[in-house]
C-alpha positions as CSV (number, residue, x, y, z in Angstrom):
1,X,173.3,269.7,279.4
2,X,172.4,265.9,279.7
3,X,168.4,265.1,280.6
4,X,169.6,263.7,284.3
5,X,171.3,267.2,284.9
6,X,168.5,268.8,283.4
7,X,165.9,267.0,285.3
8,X,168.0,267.1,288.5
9,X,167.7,271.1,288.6
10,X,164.3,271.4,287.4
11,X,163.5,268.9,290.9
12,X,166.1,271.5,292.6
13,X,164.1,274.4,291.3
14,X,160.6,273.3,292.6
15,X,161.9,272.6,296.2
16,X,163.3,275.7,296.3
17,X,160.2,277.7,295.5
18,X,158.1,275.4,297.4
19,X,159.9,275.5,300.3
20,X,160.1,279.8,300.1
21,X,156.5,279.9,299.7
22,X,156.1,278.1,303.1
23,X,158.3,280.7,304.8
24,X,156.9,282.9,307.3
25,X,157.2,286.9,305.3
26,X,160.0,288.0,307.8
27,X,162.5,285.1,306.5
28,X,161.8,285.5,302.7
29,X,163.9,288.6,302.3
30,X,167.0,287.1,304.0
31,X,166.4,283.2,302.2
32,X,166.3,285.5,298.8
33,X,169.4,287.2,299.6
34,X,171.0,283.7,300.4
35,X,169.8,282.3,297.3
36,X,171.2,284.9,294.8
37,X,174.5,284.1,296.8
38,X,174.2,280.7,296.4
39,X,173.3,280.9,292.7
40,X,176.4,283.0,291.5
41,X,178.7,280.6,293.4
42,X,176.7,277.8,291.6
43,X,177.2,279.5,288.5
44,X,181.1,280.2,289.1
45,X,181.8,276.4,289.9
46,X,179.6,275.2,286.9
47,X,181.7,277.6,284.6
48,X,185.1,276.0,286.0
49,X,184.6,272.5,286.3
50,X,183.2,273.3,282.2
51,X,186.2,275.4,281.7
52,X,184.3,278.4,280.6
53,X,185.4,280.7,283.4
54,X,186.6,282.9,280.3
55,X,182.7,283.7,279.8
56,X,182.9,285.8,282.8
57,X,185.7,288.4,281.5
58,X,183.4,288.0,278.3
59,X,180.2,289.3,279.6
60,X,182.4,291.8,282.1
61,X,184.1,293.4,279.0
62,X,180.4,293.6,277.1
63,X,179.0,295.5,280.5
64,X,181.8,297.9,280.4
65,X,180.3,300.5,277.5
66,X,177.3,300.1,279.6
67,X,178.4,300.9,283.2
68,X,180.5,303.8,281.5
69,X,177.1,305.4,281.0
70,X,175.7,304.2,284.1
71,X,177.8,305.2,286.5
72,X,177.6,309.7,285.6
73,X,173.8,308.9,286.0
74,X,174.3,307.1,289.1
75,X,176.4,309.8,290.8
76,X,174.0,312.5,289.9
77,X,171.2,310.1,291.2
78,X,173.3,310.1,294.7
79,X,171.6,312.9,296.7
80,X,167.9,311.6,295.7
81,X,169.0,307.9,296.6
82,X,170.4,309.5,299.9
83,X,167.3,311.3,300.7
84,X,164.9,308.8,299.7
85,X,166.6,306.2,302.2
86,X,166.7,309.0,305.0
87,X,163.0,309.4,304.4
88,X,162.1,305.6,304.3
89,X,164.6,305.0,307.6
90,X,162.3,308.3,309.3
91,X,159.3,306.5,308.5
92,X,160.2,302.6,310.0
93,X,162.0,304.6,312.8
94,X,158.3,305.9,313.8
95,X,156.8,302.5,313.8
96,X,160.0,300.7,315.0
97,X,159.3,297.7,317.1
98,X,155.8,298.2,317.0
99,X,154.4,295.1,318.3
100,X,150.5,293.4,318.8
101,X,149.6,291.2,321.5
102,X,146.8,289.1,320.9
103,X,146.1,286.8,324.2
104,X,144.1,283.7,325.0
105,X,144.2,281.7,328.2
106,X,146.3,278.9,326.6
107,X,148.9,280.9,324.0
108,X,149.4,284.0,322.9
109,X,150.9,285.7,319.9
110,X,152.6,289.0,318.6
111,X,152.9,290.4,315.6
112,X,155.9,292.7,314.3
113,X,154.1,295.3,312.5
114,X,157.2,295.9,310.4
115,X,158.0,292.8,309.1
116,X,154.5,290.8,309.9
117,X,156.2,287.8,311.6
118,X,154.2,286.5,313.9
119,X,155.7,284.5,317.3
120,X,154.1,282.7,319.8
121,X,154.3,280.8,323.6
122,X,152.5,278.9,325.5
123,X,151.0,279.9,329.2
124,X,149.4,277.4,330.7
125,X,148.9,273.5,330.2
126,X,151.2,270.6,329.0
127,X,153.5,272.9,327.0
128,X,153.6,275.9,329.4
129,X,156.2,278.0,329.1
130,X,157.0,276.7,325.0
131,X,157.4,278.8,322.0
132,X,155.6,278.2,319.2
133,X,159.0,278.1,316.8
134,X,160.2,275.3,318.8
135,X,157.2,272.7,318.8
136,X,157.1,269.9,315.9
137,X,154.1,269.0,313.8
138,X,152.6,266.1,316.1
139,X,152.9,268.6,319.4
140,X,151.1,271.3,317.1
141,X,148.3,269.3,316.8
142,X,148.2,268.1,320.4
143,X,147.8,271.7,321.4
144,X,145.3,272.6,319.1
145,X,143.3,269.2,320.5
146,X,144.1,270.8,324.0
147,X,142.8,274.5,323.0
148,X,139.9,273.5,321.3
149,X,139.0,271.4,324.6
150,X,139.9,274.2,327.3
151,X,139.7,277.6,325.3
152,X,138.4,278.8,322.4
153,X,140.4,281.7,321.5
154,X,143.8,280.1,322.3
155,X,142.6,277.4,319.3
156,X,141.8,279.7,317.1
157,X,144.8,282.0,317.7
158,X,146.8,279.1,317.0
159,X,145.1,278.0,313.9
160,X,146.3,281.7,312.5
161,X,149.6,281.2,313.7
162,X,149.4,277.6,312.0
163,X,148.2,279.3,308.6
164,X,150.8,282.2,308.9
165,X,153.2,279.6,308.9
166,X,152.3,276.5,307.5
167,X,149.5,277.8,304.9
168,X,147.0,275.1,304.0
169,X,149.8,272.4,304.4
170,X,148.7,271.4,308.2
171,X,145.2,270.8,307.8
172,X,145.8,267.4,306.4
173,X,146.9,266.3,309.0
174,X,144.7,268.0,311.2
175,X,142.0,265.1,311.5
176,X,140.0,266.4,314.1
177,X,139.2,269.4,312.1
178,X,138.3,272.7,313.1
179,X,134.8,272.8,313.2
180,X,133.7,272.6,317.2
181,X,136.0,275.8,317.4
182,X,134.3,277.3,314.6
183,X,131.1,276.7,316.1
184,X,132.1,277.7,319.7
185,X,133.7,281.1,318.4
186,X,130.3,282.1,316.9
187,X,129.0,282.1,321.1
188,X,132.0,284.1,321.5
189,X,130.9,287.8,322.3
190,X,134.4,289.4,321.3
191,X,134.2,291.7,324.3
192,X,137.7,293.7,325.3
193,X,139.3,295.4,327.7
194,X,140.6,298.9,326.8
195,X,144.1,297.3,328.0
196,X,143.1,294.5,325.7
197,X,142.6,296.4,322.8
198,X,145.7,298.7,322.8
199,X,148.0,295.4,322.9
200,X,146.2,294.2,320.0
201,X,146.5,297.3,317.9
202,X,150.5,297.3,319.8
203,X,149.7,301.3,321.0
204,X,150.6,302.5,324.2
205,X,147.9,303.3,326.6
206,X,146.1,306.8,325.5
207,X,147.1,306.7,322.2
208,X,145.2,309.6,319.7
209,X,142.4,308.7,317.6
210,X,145.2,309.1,314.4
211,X,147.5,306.4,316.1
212,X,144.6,304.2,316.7
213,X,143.4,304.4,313.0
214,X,147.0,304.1,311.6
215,X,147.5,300.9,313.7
216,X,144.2,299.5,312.6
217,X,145.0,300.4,308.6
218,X,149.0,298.7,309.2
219,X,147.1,295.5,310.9
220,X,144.8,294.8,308.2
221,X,147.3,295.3,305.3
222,X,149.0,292.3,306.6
223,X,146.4,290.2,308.0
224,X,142.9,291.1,306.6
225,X,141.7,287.6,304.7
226,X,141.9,288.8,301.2
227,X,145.4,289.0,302.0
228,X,146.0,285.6,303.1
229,X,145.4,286.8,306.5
230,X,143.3,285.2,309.4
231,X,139.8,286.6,309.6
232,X,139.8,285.6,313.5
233,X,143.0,288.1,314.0
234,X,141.1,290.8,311.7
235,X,137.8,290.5,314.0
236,X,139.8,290.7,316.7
237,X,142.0,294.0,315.3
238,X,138.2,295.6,314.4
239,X,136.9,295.3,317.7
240,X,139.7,296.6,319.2
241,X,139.9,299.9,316.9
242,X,135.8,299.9,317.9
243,X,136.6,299.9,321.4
244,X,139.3,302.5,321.5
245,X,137.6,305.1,319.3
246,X,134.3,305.0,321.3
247,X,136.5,306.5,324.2
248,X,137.1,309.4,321.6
């Protein structure tokens, strides 16, 4: 392989990876599948136009002792695959659809528990009536400049959707900066409405004290700040589990 081609796929390489680490969790699964796809067909053309193709029957015939042995284990293994996948289809089938609402006067966003996507729209102002997935980088940051002037919450509910999806990658061009929020958030009381606080924890009204605590523990796996999460959401989701299990 000449140093062009060489260089060519190294540069390939890196845009890949960079651009899967800027996708939102609930798209890498799907991109990864796509990739591995994309890869073998690579691999299959790069073989023929070389003339190598013959490689393939070559590493196919070396597999064969192997997947001789395999495949008794892998039929024996049947049953326990089956009933592991029933269980783990049992378990997503009790949190199915499970969805938080987190509201401000400007946006508001959800979060699938299941994958952690998180979505967004507009509800009042310039972009009323928007989502979140369809704005471009310049009417981002006119509607953070319009949050942080009208409502507090709605700007910092969009800076976690901005760092959900973006990471770090949008504060450069964010030249305001997000201090006056910062500063106005720390006047902010936090104070919820039970109705409030069961859309944020995505329960149903009356749920038990269990459902309330398992909601809480599913929220903060996925957006607690040690994990990359926003520590604005994770106030929010502990102040709602506070509320709800002081009616208990």
């Amino acid at each position: 392989m000449n140093p062009i081609t060489l260089m060519f796929l190294l540069v390939l390489v890196s845009g890949v990876l960079l651009y899967y680490r800027r996708l939102p969790a609930a798209q890498r699964g799907p991109f990864r599948i796509k990739a591995l796809v994309a890869l073998a067909l690579f691999g299959v053309i790069f073989l023929a136009l070389t003339h190598r193709l013959y490689l393939i029957g070559a590493l196919f015939a070396l597999m064969l002792p192997l997947l001789r042995h395999f495949l008794p284990w892998l039929l024996r293994s049947l049953p326990f695959l089956a009933g592991w996948y029933r269980r783990r289809q049992q378990r997503q089938s009790s949190t199915g659809g499970q969805r938080s609402r987190v509201a401000g006067e400007v946006v508001e966003m959800e979060l699938d528990h299941d994958s952690g996507a998180m979505t967004g729209q507009v509800l009042t102002g310039p972009m009323a009536g928007r989502d979140l997935a369809d704005l471009d980088q310049q009417e981002f940051l006119d509607l953070l400049s319009y949050c942080r002037q009208t409502d507090n919450d709605s700007a910092r509910l969009l800076e976690s959707y901005l760092d959900k999806r973006f990471g770090d990658a949008w504060r450069a061009d964010d030249t305001v900066g997000h201090t006056e929020s910062e500063q106005a958030a720390a006047h902010h009381n936090g104070a919820l409405s039970d109705a409030e606080a069961y859309e944020i924890l995505g329960l149903e009204d009356g749920a038990d004290r269990d459902a309330i605590i398992q909601a809480h523990r599913r929220l903060m796996q996925k957006l607690h700040p040690d994990h990359g999460g926003s520590a604005y959401l994770a106030a929010r989701i502990n102040a709602a589990r506070a509320q709800l299990l002081d009616r208990h």
